[in-house]
N, C-alpha and C positions, 0 to 999 in steps of 0.2 A: 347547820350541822350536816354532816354528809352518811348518806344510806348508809347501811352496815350491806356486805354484801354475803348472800349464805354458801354455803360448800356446793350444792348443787348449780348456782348461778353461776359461780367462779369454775367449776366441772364444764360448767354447756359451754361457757366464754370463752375458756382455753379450748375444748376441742373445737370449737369453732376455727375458733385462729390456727388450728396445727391443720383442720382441712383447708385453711384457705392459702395454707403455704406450703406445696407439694415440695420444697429444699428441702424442709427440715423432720425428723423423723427417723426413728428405731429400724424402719423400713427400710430406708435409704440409704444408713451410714451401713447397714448388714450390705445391700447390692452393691456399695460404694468400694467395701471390704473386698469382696470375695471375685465380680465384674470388676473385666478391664474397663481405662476410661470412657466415659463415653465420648462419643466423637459429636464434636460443638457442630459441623455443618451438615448433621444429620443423627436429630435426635432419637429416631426410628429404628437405625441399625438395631441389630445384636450385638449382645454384648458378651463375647466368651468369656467363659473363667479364668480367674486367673491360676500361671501354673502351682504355684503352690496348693492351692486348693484343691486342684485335682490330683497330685499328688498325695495329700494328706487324706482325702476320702480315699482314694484305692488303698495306702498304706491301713486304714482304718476298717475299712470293707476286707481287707483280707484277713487282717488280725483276728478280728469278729467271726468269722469263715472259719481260720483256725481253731480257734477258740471255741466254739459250736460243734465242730467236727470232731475234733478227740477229746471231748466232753462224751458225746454220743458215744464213742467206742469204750469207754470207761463204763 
């Protein structure tokens, strides 16, 4: 008959496995999203953002800025 295995073994097993494979991961697919590709013959580079992103934080940053600002003068 085969071990029963508990939440805590199956907890260490999987993170073990999620550290031993730097692809996969919440991490990743976020840099994957927002970073242009990365360049396959030099994994070292920087990786700038991509344009939308920086767009939609400025669009977001200023909103907020507004929004702060004549709040305060109310």
């Amino acid at each position: 008959m085969t071990e029963r295995v508990t939440g805590k073994q199956a907890f260490v097993g999987l993170s073990q496995y999620m550290r031993n494979r730097p692809d996969f991961g919440l991490g990743k697919a976020t840099r994957d999203a927002v970073l242009d590709p990365a360049n396959p013959f030099d994994p070292k580079a920087a990786r700038p953002p991509r344009r939308w992103f920086v767009l939609f934080s400025l669009l977001a940053a200023m909103v907020f800025g507004l929004v702060f600002y004549f709040n305060k003068l109310l």
